[in-house]
PADOFI-475884 format. One line per 3 residues: number of its first residue (from 1); for each residue x, y, z of N, C-alpha, C. Coordinates in steps of 0.05 Angstrom, whole numbers, plus 5000, padded with zeros to 4 digits. Example, Ala and Ser with C-alpha at 12.3 -4.5 7.8 and 13.67 -1.06 7.14 Angstrom:
! PADOFI-475884
1	5264:4886:5156:5246:4910:5156:5264:4934:5156 | 5257:4955:5142:5273:4979:5143:5258:5001:5157
//
This chain:
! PADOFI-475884
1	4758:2686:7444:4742:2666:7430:4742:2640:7447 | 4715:2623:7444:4714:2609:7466:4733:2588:7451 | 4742:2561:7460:4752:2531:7453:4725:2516:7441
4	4730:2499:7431:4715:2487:7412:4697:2461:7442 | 4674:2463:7436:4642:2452:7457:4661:2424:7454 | 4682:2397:7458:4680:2377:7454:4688:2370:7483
7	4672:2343:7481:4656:2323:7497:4681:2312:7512 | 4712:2319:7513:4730:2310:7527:4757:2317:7520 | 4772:2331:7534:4795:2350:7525:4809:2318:7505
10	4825:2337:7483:4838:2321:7456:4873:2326:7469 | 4869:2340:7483:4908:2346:7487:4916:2340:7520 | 4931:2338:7510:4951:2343:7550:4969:2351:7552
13	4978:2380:7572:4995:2385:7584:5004:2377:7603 | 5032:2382:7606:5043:2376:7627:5057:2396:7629 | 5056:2405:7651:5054:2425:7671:5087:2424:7696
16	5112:2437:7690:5132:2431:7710:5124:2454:7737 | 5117:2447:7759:5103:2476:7772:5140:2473:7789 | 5131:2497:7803:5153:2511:7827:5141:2521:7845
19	5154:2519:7869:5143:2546:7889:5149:2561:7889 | 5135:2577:7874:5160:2602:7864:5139:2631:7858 | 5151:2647:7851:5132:2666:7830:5127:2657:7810
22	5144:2651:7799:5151:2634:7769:5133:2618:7764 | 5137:2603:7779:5118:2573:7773:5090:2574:7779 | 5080:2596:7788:5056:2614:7792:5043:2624:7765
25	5067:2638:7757:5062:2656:7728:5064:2630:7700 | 5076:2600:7705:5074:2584:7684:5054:2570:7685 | 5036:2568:7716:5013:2557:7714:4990:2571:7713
28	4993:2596:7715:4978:2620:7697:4970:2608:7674 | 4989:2602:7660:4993:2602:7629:4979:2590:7615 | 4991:2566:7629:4982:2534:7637:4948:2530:7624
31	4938:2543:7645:4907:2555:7660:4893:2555:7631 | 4912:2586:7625:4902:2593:7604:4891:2578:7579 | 4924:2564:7569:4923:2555:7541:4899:2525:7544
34	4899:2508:7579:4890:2491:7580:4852:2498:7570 | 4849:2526:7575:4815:2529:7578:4811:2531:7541 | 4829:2548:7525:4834:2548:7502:4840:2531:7479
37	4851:2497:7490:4850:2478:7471:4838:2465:7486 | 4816:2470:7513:4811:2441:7517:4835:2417:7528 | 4839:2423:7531:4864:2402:7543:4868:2400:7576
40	4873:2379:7583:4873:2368:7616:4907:2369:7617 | 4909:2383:7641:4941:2384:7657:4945:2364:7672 | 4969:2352:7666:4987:2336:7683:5006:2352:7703
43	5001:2358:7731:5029:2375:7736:5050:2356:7754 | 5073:2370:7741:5093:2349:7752:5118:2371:7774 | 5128:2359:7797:5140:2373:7804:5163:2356:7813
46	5183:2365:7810:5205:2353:7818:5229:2359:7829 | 5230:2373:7856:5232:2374:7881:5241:2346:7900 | 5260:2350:7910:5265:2327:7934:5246:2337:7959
49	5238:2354:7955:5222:2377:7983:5198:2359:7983 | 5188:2350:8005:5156:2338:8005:5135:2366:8012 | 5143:2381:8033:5130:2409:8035:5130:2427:8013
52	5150:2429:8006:5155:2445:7978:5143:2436:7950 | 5130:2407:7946:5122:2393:7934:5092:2403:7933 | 5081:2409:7963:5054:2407:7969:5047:2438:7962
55	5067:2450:7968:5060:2478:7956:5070:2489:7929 | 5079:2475:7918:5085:2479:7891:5057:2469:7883 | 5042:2446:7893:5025:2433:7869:4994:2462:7888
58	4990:2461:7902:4985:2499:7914:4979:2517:7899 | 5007:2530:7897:5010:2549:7880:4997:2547:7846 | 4995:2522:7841:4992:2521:7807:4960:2519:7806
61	4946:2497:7827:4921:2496:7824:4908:2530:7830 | 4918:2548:7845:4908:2571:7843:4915:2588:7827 | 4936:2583:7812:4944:2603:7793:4923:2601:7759
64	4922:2567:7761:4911:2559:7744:4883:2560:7733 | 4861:2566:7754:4837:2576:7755:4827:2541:7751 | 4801:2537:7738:4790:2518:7724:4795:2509:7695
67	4809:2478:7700:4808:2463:7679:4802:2443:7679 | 4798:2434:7646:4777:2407:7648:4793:2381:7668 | 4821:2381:7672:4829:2358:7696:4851:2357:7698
70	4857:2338:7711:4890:2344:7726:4902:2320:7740 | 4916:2321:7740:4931:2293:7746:4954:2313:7764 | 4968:2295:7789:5000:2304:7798:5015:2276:7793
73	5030:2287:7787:5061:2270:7783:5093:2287:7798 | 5099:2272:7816:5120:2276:7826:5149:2255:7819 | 5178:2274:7820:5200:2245:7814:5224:2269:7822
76	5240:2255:7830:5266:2271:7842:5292:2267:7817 | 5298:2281:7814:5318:2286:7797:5335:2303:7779 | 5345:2312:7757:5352:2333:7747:5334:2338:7725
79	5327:2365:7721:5306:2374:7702:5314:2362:7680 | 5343:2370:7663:5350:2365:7640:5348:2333:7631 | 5346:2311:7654:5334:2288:7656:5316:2281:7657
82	5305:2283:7677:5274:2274:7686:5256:2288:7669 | 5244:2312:7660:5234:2315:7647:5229:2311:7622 | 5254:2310:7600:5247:2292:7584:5232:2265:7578
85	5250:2246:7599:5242:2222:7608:5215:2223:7605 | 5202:2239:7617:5171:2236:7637:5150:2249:7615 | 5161:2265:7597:5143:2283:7585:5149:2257:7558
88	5165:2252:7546:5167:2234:7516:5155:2207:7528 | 5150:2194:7554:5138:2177:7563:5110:2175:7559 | 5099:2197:7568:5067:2204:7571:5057:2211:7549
91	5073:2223:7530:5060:2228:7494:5038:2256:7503 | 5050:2273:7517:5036:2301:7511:5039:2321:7488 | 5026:2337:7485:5027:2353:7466:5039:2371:7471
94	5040:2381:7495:5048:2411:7508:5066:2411:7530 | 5096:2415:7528:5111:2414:7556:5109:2450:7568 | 5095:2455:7597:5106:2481:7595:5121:2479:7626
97	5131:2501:7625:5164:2499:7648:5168:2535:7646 | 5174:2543:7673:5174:2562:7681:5207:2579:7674 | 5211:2599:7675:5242:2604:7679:5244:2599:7707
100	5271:2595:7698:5285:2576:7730:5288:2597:7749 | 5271:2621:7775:5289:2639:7777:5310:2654:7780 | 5323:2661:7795:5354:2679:7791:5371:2662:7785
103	5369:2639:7764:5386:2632:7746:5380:2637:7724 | 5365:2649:7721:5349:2642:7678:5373:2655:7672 | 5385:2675:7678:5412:2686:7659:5430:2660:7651
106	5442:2644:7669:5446:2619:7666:5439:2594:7646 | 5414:2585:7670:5397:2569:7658:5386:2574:7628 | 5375:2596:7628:5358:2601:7585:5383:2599:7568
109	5402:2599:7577:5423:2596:7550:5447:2566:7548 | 5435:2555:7572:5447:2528:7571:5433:2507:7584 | 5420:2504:7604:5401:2481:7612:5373:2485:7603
112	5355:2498:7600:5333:2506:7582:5341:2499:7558 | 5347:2500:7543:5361:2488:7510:5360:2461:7510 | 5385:2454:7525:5395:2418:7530:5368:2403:7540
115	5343:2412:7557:5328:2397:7565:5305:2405:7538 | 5300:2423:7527:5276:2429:7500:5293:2408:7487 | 5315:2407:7473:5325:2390:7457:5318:2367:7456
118	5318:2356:7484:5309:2325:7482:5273:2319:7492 | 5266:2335:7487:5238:2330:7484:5223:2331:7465 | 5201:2307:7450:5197:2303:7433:5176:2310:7429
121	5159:2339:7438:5138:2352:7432:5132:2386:7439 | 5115:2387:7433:5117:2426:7437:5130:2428:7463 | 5146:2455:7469:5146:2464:7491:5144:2493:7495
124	5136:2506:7521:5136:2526:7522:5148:2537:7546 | 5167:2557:7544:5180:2576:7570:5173:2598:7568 | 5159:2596:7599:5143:2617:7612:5161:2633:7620
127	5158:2666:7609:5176:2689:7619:5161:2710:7621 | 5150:2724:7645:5138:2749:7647:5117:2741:7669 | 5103:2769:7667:5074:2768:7697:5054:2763:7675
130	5055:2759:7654:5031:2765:7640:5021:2740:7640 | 4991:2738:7648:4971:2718:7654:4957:2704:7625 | 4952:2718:7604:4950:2714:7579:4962:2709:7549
133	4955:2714:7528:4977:2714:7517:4962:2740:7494 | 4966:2755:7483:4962:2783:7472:4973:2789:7449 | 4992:2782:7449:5020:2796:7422:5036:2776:7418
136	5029:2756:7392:5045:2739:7385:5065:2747:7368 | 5092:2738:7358:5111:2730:7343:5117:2700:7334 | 5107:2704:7309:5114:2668:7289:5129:2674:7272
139	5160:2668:7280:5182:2662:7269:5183:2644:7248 | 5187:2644:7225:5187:2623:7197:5214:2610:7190 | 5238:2641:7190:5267:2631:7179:5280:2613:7203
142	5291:2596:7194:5304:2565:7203:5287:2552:7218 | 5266:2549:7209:5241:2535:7223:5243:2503:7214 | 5264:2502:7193:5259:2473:7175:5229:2460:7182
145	5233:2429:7186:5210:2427:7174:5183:2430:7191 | 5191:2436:7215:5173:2440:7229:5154:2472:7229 | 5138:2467:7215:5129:2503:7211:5114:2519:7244
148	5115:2538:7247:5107:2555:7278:5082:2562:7271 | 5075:2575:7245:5056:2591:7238:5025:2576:7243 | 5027:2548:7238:5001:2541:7242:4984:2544:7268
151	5013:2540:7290:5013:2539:7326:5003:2566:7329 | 5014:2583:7318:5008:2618:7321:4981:2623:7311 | 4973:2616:7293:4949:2626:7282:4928:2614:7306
154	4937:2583:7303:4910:2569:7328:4908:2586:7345 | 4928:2585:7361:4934:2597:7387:4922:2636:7393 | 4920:2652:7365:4922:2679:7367:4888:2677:7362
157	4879:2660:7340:4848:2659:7339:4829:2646:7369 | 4848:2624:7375:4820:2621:7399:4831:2636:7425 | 4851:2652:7423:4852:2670:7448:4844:2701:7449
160	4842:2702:7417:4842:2730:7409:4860:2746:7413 | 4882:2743:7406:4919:2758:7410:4920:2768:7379 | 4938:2783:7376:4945:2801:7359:4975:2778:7339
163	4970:2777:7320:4997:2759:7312:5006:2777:7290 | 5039:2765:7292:5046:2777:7263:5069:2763:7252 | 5075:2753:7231:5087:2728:7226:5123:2744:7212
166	5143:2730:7222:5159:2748:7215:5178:2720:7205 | 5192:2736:7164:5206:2730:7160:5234:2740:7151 | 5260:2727:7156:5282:2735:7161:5295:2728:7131
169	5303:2753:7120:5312:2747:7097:5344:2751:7087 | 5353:2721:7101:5389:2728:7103:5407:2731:7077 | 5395:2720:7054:5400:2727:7028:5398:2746:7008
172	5404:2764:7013:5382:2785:6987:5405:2803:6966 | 5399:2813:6955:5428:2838:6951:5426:2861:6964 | 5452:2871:6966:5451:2893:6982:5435:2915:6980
175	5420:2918:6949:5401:2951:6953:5377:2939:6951 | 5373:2906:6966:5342:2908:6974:5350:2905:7003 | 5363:2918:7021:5362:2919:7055:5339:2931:7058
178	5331:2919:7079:5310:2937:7090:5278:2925:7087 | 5256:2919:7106:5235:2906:7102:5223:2917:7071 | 5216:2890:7061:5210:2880:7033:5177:2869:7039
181	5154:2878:7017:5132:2880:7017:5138:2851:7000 | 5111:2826:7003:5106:2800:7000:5104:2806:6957 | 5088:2834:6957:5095:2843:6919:5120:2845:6921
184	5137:2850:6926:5168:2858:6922:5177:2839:6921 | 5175:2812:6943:5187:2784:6943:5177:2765:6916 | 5143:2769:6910:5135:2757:6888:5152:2764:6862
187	5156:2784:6854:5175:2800:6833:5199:2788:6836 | 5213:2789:6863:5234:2777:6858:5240:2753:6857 | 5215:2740:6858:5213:2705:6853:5240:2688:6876
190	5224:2701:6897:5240:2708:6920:5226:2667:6935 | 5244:2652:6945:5235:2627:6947:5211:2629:6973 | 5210:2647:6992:5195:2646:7015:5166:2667:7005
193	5170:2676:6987:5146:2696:6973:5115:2680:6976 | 5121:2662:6962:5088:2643:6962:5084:2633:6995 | 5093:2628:7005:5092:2619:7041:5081:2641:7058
196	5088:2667:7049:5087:2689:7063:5067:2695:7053 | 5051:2699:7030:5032:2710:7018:5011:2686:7031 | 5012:2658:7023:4996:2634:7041:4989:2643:7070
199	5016:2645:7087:5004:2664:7115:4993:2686:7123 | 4991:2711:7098:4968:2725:7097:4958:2723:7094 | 4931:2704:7073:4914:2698:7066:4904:2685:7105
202	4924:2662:7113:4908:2648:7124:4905:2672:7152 | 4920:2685:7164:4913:2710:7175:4886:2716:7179 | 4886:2732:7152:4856:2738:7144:4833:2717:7147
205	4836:2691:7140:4811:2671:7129:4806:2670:7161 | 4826:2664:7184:4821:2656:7210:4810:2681:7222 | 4804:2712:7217:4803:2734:7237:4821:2741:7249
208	4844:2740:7240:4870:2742:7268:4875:2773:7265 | 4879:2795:7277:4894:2815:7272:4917:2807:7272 | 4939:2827:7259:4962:2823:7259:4974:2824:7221
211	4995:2812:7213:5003:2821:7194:5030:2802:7188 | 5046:2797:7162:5068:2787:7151:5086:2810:7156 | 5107:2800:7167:5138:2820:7172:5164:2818:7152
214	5182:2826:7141:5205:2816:7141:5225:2831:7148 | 5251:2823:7150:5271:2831:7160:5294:2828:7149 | 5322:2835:7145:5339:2827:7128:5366:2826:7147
217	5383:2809:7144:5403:2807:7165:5406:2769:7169 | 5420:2768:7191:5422:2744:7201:5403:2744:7222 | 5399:2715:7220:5368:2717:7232:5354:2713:7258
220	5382:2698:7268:5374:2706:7302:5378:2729:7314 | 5401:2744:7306:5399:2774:7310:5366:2791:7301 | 5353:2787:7275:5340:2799:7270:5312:2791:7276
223	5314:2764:7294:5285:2750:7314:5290:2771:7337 | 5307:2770:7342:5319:2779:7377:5308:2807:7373 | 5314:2827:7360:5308:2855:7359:5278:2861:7340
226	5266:2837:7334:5237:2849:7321:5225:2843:7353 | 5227:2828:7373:5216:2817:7388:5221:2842:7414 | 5252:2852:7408:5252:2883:7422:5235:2895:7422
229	5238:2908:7401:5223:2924:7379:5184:2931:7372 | 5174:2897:7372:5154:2890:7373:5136:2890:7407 | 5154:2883:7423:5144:2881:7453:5117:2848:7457
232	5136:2838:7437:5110:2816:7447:5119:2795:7472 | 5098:2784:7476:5092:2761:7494:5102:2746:7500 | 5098:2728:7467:5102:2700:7456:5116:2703:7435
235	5133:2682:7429:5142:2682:7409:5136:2655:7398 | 5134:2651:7376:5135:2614:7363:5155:2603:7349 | 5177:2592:7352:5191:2578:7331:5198:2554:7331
238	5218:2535:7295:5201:2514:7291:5218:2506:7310 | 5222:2470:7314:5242:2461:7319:5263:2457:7293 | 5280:2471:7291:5303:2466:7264:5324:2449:7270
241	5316:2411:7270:5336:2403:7291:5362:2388:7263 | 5385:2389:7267:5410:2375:7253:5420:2365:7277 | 5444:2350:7266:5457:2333:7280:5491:2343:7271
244	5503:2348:7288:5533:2351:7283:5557:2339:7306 | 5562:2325:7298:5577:2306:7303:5570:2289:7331 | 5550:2286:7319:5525:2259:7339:5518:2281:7362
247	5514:2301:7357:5507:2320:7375:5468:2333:7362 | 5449:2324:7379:5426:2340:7365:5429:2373:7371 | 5424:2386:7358:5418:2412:7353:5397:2432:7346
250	5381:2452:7360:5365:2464:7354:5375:2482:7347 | 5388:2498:7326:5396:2524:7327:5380:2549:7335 | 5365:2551:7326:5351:2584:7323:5331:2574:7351
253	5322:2557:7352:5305:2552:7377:5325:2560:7408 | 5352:2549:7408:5364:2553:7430:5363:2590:7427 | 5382:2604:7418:5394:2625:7409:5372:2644:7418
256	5340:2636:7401:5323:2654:7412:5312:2650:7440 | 5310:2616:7463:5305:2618:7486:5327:2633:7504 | 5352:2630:7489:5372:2646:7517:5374:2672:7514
259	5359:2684:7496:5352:2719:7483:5341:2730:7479 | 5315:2728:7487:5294:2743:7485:5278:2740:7513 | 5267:2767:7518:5251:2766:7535:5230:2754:7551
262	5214:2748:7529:5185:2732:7537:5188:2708:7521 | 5165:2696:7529:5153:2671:7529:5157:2663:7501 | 5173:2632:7499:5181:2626:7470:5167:2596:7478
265	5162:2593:7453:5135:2564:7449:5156:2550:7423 | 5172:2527:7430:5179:2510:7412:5167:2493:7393 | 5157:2489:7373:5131:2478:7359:5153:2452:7348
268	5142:2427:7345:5156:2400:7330:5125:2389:7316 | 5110:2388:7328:5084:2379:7309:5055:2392:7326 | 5046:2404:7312:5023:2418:7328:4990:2406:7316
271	4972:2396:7325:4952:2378:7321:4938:2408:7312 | 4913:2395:7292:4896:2416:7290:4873:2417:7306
//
């Protein structure tokens, strides 16, 4: 589906490129989602390398194909710094950032986290060759108040991807284990029943293929293995942020970036 005919992109990304494979495959992405909302890239690279700089910003304009515009921004320093800094400065909508290569085992379960944490708008980590996006996952349980589902639907209707919205049901009794139909939750006057039935309707009203999930268990375990299981892409979840002992916290957002395969899109407020 094409992006909506308007007279001057409404969003901006910013774009962390690499010279890398990686940073090839996040400005792929990039490319993508930029032709799909309409939105102009900022790419930023941040490298002490001035050669490595010139081919990082290289690598993205070709990976990226045509978009409505583009800006470079360069700054030396540590990701888990500077990028915050630079991205909550500029007031973008969209941070996207590559996995770090032959560290992501590392990096996705402790510096990828600490740097999404302190950024105060969507982000997304690019994981895979895949140039598109095809097979979504919109995660609901510990989404607090930030909901995924709206990001997933946009995102699956003007790309035309397959979505399916999955909720985790850590409470239940023991002889309802086992995926529970949205009638079964209504009956049980089950608290997530009306939300789930709302995101099939809106499913449907938008054209999206795809479908409502649930699952029973604890719920990063049971994100981690529908996303096995499922083989998707993307994944969406909310930001669920608390504070414990002056410490901010994403729970389920970290847990699922340092665990899952592909591409996870952190949602905090998503424009329509």
């Amino acid at each position: 589906m094409k992006p909506p005919d308007d007279a001057a992109p409404r969003r901006r990304i910013l774009l962390v490129v690499h010279d890398s494979p990686e940073g090839a495959d996040a400005a792929a992405i990039a490319g993508h989602l930029a032709r799909l909302l309409s939105a102009s890239v900022t790419m930023l690279s941040l490298t002490h390398s001035f050669d490595r700089r010139i081919r990082a910003y290289q690598r993205a304009d070709e990976a990226m194909g045509e978009v409505p515009a583009r800006e470079r921004l360069s700054a030396v320093g540590l990701i888990e710094w500077e990028l915050p800094r630079i991205a909550n400065a500029g007031k973008y909508d969209l941070v996207v950032l590559a996995r770090l290569g032959g560290l992501d085992a590392l990096t996705g379960r402790l510096l990828v986290p600490l740097t999404v944490r302190h950024i105060h708008t969507n982000v997304l980590l690019v994981r895979g060759k895949r140039r598109t996006i095809q097979n979504v996952l919109a995660c609901t349980a510990g989404s607090g108040a930030s909901d995924p589902v709206d990001a997933a639907i946009d995102l699956a209707q003007r790309g035309g991807a397959r979505l399916h919205v999955l909720h985790v049901l850590s409470h239940m009794p023991l002889e309802s284990e086992g995926p529970l139909e949205i009638g079964q939750l209504l009956e049980l006057e089950h608290p997530a029943a009306q939300a789930l039935a709302n995101a099939e309707r809106a499913l449907r009203a938008r054209g999206v293929q795809g479908g409502v999930r649930t699952r029973v268990g604890l719920v990063v375990e049971e994100i981690v293995q529908e996303v096995h299981d499922g083989g998707y892409d993307l994944v969406v979840v909310g930001s669920h942020e608390s504070t414990r002992g002056g410490r901010l916290t994403l729970d389920v957002a970290d847990y699922v970036i340092g665990h899952v395969p592909s591409s996870v899109l952190v949602v905090r407020a998503w424009a329509p």
